[in-house]
Every structure is written in C-alpha cells, then in structure tokens.
NULUM-217445 format. One line per 3 residues: their letters; for each residue x, y, z of C-alpha. Coordinates in steps of 0.5 Angstrom, whole numbers, plus 500, padded with zeros to 3 digits. Layout:
REM NULUM-217445
a) X,Y,Z ~ ...
***
This chain:
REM NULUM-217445
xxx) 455,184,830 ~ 459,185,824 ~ 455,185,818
xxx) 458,182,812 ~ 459,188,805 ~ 455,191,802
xxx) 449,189,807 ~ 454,193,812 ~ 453,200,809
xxx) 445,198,806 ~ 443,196,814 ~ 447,198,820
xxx) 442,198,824 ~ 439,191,823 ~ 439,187,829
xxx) 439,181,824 ~ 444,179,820 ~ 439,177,813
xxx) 445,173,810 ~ 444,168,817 ~ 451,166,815
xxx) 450,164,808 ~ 454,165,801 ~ 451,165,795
xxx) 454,157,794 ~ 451,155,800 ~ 444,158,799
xxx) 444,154,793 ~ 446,147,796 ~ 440,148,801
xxx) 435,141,800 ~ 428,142,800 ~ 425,139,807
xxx) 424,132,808 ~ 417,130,806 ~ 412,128,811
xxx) 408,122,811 ~ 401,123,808 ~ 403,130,805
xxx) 401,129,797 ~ 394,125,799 ~ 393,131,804
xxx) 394,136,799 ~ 390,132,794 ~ 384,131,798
xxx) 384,138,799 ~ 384,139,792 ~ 379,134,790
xxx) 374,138,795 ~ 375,145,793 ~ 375,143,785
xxx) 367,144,781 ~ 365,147,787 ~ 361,155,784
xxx) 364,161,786 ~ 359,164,785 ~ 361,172,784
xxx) 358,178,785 ~ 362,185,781 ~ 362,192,782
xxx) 365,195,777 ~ 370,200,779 ~ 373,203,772
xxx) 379,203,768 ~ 386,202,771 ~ 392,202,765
xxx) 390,197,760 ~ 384,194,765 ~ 377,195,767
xxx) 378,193,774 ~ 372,190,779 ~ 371,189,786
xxx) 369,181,786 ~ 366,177,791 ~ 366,170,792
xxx) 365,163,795 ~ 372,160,798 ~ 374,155,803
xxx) 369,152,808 ~ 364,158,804 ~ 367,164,807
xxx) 365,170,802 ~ 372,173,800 ~ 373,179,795
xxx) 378,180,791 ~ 379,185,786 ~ 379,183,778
xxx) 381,186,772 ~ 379,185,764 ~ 383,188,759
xxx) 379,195,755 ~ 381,192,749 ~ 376,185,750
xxx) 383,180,748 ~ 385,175,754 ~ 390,170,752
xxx) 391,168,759 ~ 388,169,767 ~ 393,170,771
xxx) 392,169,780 ~ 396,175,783 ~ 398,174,790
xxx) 401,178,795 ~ 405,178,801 ~ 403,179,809
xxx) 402,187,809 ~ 395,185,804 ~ 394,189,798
xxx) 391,196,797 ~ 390,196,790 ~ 391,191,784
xxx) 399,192,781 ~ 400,191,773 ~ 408,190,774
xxx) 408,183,773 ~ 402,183,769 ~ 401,182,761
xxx) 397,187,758 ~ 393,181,754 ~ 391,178,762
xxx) 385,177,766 ~ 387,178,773 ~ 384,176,779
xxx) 387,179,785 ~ 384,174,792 ~ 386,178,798
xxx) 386,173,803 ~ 382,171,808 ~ 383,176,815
xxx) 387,181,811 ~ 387,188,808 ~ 384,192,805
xxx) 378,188,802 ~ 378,182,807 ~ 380,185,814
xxx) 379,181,820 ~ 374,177,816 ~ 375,168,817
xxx) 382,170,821 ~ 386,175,825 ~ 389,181,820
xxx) 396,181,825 ~ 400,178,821 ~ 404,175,827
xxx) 397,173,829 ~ 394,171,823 ~ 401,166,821
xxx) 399,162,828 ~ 391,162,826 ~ 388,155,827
xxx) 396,152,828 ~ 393,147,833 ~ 391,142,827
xxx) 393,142,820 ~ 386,141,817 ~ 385,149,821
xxx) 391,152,820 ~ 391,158,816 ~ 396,157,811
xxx) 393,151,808 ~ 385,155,808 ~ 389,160,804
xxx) 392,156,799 ~ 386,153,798 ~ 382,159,798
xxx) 387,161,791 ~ 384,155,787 ~ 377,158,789
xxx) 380,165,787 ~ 382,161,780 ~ 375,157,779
xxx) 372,165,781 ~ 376,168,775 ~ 374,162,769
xxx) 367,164,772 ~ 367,171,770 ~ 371,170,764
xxx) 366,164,761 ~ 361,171,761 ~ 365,174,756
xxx) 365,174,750 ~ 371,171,745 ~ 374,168,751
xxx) 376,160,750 ~ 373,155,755 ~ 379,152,759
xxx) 384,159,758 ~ 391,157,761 ~ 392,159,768
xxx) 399,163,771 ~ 400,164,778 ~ 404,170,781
xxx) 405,170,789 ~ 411,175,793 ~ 413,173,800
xxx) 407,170,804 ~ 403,170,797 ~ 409,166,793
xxx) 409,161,800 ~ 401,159,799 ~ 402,160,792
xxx) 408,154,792 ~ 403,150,796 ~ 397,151,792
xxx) 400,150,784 ~ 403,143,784 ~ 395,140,785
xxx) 391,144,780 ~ 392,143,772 ~ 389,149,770
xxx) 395,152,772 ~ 401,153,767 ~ 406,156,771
xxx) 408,162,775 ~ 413,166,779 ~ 414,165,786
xxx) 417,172,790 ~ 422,171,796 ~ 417,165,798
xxx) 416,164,805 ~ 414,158,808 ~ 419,154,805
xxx) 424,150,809 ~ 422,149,815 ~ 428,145,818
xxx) 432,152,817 ~ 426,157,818 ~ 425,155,825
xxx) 432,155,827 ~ 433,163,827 ~ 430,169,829
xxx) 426,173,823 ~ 423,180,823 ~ 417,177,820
xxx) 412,172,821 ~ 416,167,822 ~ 418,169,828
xxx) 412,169,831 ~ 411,161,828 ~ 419,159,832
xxx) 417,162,838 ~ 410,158,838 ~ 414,152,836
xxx) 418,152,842 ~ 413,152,847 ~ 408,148,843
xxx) 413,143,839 ~ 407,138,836 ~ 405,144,832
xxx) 412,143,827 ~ 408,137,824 ~ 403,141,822
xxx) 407,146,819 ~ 410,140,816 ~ 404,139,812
xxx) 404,146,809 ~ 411,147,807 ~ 413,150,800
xxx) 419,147,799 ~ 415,140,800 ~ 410,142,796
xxx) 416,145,790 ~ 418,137,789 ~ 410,137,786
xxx) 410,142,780 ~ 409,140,774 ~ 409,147,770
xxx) 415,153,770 ~ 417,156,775 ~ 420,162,777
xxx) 422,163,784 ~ 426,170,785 ~ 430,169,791
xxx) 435,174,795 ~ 442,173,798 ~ 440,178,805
xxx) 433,178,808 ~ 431,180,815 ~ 424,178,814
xxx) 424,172,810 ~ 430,168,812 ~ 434,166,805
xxx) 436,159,806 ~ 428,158,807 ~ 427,162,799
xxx) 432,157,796 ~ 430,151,799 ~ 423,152,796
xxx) 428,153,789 ~ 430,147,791 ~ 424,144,791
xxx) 422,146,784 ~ 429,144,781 ~ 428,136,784
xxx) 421,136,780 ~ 424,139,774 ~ 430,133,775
xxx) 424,128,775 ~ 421,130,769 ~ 415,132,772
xxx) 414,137,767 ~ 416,143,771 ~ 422,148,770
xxx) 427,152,774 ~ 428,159,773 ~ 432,162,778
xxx) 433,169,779 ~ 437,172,785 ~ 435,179,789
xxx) 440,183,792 ~ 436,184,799 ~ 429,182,800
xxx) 424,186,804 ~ 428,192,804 ~ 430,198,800
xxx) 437,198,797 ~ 441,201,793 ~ 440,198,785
xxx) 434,196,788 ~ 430,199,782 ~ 434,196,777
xxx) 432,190,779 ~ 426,190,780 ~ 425,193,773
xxx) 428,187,771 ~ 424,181,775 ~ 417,185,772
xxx) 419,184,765 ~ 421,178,767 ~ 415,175,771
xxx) 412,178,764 ~ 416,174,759 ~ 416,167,763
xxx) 408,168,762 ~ 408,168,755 ~ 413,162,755
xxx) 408,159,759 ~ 402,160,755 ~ 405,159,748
xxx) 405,151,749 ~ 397,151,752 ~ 395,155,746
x) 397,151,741
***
C-alpha cells in the first residue's frame, strides 16, 4: 500500500490508508445518510420522556482548577442509572453560559478547559461504562465492547442511552446552576463533543432547545453507508464486523446516525473534520457536516462552520498549531452562539 504525501512521511507504518481515497473535493460532496422511516419520532419520544425528569445531584467538592471550582457530581440518567461527572463553576461567581463537554472513546481522566470560556459553568458527563468516574458502570468499559452493548435493539443500544444521558447531564447542571446565586433562570446552553463525544453530541442536540450551539470534533457515528463499508482502527470496526454477521443490526444504527441527526439542528455548529483519520473514517466526519449544511439550507436556524484538520486521532506535525487554533475557535463560536440568547 502506497500512502498519499504527506501522510507517507507522518504514518508509514499505518496499516490504513486514513485518506480512504478521498480528497478534499470528495470529502465535501459527501450526503448525509438517507433517513430512516421513524427517525425524527423516535428521537422526539426519547426526548419527551427525558425532559422534566430530576437529576437529583450530589457534589463533592473538589477545589480550584484554573478559572474553576470544580466538583465531583452525581446524577440520575437514562433508565435511572446514577452516573458522575465532574462540574466546574467560575471562582469569580459570573456565568453567562453552561456548557455540556463531551469526550471521545478513551474516557475522560480529568476536566479540559481548552475549549471553555472562562465565564462557563461546565458539566463534564463521563459516559456510562466508562472511565475514570463510571467505569463498567450500565455498560462495558471496551470501547469495541461498549460500541456493540444493547445493538440487538435500537431502544437498548448503547449509543442512544448515551445521547440520552447528555440531556440529563444538561438538566444536572441547570440544577446546580438554579443554587446559585446571580445566575438567570433559562441560561443558554452550548455543547462541546470530540470523536464519539461529538457522534452522540450530533444526536442528542437537534431535540433539545436549551441548547444554543456547539462544536462537534471528528465526529463519529456519522455516515453509515460509508462507515460500514471500510476497515478502521477504531470503534467502528467492531461495529462493521458485527454488521456482517449480524446485518438486521444496521437498521438499528440507522436510527442513531449523526449525520441523520445533523439535518435536524436548529442552532450553530462547528464540526471540525480531518482529511486523514485511521480510527474515524473521514467521509463519516464529513457526511455529519453535511448533514448540518442541509439543516442551515432549510432554514431551520442552524449554521455550518466547517473547520478542516490535517489528521485526526493521530499525532502530526503542525498539530499544535491547529489544535490552538480550533480551541480559540470552539471559544469565539460560544460566545457568537450565546450573544443572541442574552439579549
């Protein structure tokens, strides 16, 4: 196998070609996957059962990080599972927006202030089965284990219980944010997700209105057509081979397709997407940009701001540059996103 420059010199010991033959030109004129009867109704049954229920947290204070006090918190998710997740409060007491912060599939150890406005209460959810906080808890903590839980049926599958434990996480921080003094009731919401963060974050968004906007980082999940077709070293390559000896299981990751879920948003969206990824096939990033420019062609309120990486899930040169950049990016959308719901 002959890798295309630059991704030659970066990688030559990849036993993937991460371009999987896609140019820049060919990324772009990637569709969203087609839609599958009962997608939107599904989505907005889930949403209705979610919304209004408590979350009934418990914190443990944990002390200051940067700008932040930060907590370890406890909630009440999906099917009453009791997750944690770690919380951070600006030291200064001013918050002019919450932010929901995903992460990708190998957990989180700790809260990340990259992308995160210093005037931002931030929830951290840490999804089910994974680590450091929920490890093996409502699911398996193998990421090509945990991909696969509860695929025999899309009212069990994994990653719609996770997409639906993001809005309890959302209805977790406006509960401790209603505590504290200063605070408006109804503060706007911003989502921030990377890989399979931004795959569930795309999925969970379009339904809930507290949301404003948010950034979506080499998003997986997306594009199913193409996902299933190519070999990956990440957690989609567990889901092909399953697919193959089990093909009734893509109508159940029809339903939980982020670039579907794309043509519903109603808010800006930033998805940064990368020309060479081994772990997160490009065409499924694009097709989940896509997905987002077809809502903002229908007027639904949502706004495409596309980023391009170099590589994704990989270290490579000019990769701090970019990564700087992006951060201030994510940064400057949020306040963009925020200032129409403050006025």
């Amino acid at each position: 196998m002959t890798l295309p420059a630059p991704y030659d010199a970066w990688f030559p010991d990849s036993p993937i070609d991460g371009t999987y033959g896609y140019d820049r030109d060919g990324l772009l004129a990637v569709p969203p996957a087609a839609e599958p009867d009962g997608f939107a109704d599904l989505w907005r049954s889930w949403h209705a059962a979610a919304r209004g229920l408590p979350a009934d947290v418990a914190t443990e204070p944990l002390g200051r990080q940067g700008a932040h006090e930060v907590s370890v918190v406890t909630f009440t998710a999906d099917g009453g599972l009791r997750l944690r997740a770690w919380l951070a409060l600006p030291v200064d007491g001013a918050v002019r927006v919450g932010i929901v912060h995903g992460h990708g599939y190998g957990g989180r150890e700790s809260p990340s202030f990259d992308r995160v406005p210093r005037d931002a209460a931030v929830i951290f959810p840490v999804a089910r089965g994974l680590g450091t906080l929920n490890a093996g808890v409502g699911a398996p903590e193998l990421s090509t284990e945990h991909v696969l839980a509860g695929i025999e049926d899309v009212e069990t599958s994994v990653l719609g219980r996770c997409a639906v434990d993001l809005w309890h996480a959302a209805t977790a921080l406006q509960e401790v944010l209603a505590g504290v003094a200063g605070v408006p009731a109804g503060l706007p919401l911003y989502y921030v997700g990377t890989s399979f963060g931004g795959g569930v974050g795309a999925l969970a968004v379009p339904w809930d209105d507290r949301f404003v906007g948010a950034t979506l980082e080499v998003p997986s999940f997306g594009q199913y057509d193409e996902r299933l077709a190519v070999p990956c070293t990440g957690s989609g390559e567990a889901q092909r081979r399953y697919v193959a000896e089990h093909p009734e299981a893509r109508a159940v990751l029809a339903l939980t397709d982020a670039s579907v879920a794309a043509t519903y948003l109603r808010v800006p969206t930033r998805v940064e997407c990368a020309l060479w990824d081994a772990h997160v096939p490009p065409p499924g990033q694009f097709g989940v940009a896509a997905g987002v420019r077809v809502a903002e062609r229908a007027g639904t309120g949502a706004g495409l701001e596309l980023a391009v990486h170099s590589a994704g899930h990989a270290e490579y040169p000019g990769q701090a540059r970019e990564m700087a950049a992006a951060f201030a990016a994510t940064r400057a959308h949020v306040a963009r996103a925020v200032a129409p719901a403050s006025r």
